[in-house]
SEKOLMAR-597696 format. One record per residue (C-alpha): residue number from 1; x, y, z. Coordinates in nm, 3 decimals, m for minus. Layout:
BEGIN
num=NUM, X=X, Y=Y, Z=Z
...
***
This chain:
BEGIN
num=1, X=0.000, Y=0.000, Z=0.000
num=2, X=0.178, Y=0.318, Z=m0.097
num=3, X=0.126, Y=0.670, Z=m0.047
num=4, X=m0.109, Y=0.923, Z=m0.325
num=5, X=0.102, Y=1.111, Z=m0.574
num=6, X=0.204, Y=1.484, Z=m0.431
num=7, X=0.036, Y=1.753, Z=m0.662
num=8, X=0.223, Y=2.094, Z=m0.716
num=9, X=0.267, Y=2.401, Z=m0.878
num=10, X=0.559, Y=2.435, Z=m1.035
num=11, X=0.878, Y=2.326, Z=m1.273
num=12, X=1.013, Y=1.929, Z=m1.330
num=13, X=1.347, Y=2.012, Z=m1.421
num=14, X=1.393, Y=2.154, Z=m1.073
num=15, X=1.261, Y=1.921, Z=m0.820
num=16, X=1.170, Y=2.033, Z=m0.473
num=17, X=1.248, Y=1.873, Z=m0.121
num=18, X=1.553, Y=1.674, Z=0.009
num=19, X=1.744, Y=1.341, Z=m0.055
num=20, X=1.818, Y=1.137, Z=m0.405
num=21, X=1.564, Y=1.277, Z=m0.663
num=22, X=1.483, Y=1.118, Z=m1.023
num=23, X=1.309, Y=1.327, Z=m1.334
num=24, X=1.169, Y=1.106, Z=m1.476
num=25, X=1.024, Y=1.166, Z=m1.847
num=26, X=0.903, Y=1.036, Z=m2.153
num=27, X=1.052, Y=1.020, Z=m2.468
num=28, X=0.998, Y=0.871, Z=m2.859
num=29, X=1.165, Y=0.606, Z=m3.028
num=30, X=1.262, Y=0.801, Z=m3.326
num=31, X=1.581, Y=0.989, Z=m3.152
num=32, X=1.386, Y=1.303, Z=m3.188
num=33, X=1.486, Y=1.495, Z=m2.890
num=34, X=1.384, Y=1.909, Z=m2.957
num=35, X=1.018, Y=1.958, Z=m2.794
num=36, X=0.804, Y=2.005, Z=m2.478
num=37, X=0.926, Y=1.881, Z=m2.158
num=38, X=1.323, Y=1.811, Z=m2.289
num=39, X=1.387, Y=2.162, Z=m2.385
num=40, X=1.329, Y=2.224, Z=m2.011
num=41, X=1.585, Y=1.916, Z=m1.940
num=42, X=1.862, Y=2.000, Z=m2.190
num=43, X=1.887, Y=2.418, Z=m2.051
num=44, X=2.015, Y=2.269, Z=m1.763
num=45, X=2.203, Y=1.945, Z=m1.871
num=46, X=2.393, Y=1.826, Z=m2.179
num=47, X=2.381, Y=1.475, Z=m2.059
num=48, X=1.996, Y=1.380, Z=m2.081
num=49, X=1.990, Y=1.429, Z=m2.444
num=50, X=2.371, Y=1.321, Z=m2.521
num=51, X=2.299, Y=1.024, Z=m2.385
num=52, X=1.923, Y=0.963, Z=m2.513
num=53, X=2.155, Y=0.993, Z=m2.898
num=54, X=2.422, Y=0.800, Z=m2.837
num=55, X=2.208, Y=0.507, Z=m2.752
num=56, X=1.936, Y=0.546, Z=m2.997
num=57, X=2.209, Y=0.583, Z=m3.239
num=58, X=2.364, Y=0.241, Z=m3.102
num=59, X=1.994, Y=0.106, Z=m3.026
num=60, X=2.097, Y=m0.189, Z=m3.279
num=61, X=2.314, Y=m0.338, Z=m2.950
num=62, X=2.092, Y=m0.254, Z=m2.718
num=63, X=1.778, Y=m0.271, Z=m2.523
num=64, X=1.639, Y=0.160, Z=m2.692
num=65, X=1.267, Y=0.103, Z=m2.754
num=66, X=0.964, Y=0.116, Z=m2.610
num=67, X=0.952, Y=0.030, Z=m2.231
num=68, X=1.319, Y=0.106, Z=m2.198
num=69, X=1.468, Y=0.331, Z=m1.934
num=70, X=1.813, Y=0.502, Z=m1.917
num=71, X=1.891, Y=0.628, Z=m1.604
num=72, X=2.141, Y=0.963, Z=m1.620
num=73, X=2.315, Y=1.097, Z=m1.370
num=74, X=2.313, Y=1.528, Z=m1.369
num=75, X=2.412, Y=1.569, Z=m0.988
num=76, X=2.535, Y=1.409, Z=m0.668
num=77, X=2.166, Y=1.322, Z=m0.588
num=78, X=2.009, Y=1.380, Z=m0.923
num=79, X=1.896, Y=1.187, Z=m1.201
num=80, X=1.699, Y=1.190, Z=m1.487
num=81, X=1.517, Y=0.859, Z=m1.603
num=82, X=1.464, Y=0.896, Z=m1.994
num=83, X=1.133, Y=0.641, Z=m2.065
num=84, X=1.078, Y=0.559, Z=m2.438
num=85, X=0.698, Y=0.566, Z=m2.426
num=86, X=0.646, Y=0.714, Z=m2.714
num=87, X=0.579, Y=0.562, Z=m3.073
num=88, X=0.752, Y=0.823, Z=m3.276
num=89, X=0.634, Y=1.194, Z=m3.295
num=90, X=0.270, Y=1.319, Z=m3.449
num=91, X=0.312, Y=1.517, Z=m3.753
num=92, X=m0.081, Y=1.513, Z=m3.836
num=93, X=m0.385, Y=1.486, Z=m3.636
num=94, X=m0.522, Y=1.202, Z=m3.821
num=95, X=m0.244, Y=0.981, Z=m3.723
num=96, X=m0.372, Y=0.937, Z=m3.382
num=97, X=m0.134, Y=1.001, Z=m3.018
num=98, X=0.183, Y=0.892, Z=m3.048
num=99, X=0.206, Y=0.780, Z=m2.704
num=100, X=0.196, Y=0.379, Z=m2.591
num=101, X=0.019, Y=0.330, Z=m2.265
num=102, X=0.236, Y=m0.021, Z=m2.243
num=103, X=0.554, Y=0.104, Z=m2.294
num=104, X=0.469, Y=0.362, Z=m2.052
num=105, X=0.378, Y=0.123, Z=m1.789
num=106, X=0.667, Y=m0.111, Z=m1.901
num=107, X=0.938, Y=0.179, Z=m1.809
num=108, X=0.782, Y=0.287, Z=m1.485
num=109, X=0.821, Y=m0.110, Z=m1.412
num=110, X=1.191, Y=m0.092, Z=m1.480
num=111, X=1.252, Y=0.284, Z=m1.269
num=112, X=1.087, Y=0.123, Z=m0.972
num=113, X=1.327, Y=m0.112, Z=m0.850
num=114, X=1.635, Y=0.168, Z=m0.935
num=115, X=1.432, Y=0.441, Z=m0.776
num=116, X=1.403, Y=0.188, Z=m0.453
num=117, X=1.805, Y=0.101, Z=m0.525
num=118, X=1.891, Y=0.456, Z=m0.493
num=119, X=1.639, Y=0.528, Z=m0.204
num=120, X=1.459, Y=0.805, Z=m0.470
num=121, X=1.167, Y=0.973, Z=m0.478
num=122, X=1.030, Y=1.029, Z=m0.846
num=123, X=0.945, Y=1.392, Z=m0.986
num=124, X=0.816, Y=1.428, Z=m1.354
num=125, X=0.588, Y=1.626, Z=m1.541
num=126, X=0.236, Y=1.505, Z=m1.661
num=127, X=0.417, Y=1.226, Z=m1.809
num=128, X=0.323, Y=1.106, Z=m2.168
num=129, X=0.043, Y=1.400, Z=m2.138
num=130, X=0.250, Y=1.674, Z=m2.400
num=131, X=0.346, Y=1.626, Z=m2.743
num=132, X=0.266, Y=1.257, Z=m2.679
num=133, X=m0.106, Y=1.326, Z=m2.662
num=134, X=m0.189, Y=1.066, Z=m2.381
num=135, X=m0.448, Y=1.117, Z=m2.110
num=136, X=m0.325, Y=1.172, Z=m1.749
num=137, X=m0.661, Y=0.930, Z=m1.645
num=138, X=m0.456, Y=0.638, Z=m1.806
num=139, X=m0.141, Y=0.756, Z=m1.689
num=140, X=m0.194, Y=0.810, Z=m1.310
num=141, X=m0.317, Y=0.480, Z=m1.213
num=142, X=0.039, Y=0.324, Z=m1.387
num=143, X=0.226, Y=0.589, Z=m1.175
num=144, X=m0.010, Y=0.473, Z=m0.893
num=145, X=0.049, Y=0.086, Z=m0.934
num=146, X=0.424, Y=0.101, Z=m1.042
num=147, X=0.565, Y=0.382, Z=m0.835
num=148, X=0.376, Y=0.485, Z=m0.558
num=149, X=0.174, Y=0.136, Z=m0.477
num=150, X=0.614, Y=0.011, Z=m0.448
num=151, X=0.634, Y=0.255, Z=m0.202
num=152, X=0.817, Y=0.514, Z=m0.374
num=153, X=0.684, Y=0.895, Z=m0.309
num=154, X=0.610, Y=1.057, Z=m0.656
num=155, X=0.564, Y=1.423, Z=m0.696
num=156, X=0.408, Y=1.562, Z=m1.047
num=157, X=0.475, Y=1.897, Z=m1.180
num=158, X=0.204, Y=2.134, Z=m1.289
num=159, X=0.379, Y=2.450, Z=m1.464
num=160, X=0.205, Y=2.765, Z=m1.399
***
């Protein structure tokens, strides 16, 4: 039984309270990193994005795709936990959200047991809710059941 997800005003990139803190954040699976939520990520760190390319360009020896997670580290007790959740990038409203519920739920599996390794607490924006075009009713309860329900406190970010 784990705590309810802490609702606040206020900016992902910078995460409030003490101890080991994780971003975490959803990406595509095309390499495209240049909108939403990342610009926000890459003002204050090169080493999100660098390493989001270098493995999606090298994705042919390893595990990039949906439901993976690459855990960065951009401080002493900062991270940020780039989730491919995201089937490529919309480029027409026909086409339908690009973002995958499953691979969503697959990568908050895998930052669980790192965020428990670490002893983190998870901060992130309305995950999968941007450029992705999910819905934050199908979102939460994966949060819910993966993060919190493990016993790890999650905060989400509302910008003003």
């Amino acid at each position: 039984m784990g705590e309810a997800i802490d609702y606040v005003r206020g900016d992902a990139s910078a995460p409030q309270g003490a101890g080991v803190k994780v971003i975490a954040h959803v990406c595509n699976d095309l390499g495209g990193w240049g909108k939403g939520f990342v610009l926000a990520l890459s003002r204050r760190w090169p080493e999100p994005e660098a390493e989001y390319r270098r493995r999606h360009r090298a994705r042919a020896g390893n595990d990039f795709g949906l439901g993976a997670v690459q855990l960065v580290p951009v401080g002493r007790y900062l991270w940020v936990a780039n989730m491919v959740g995201q089937r490529g990038i919309r480029t027409s409203r026909s086409q339908g959200a690009p973002v995958r519920y499953e691979a969503i739920d697959a990568a908050l599996g895998r930052l669980a047991p790192r965020a428990l390794e670490l002893g983190a607490s998870v901060h992130m924006p309305r995950i999968g809710c941007g450029l992705a075009g999910g819905r934050w009713d199908r979102i939460e309860p994966l949060v819910t059941a993966r993060l919190t329900g493990a016993g790890i406190p999650v905060t989400v970010y509302d910008h003003d």
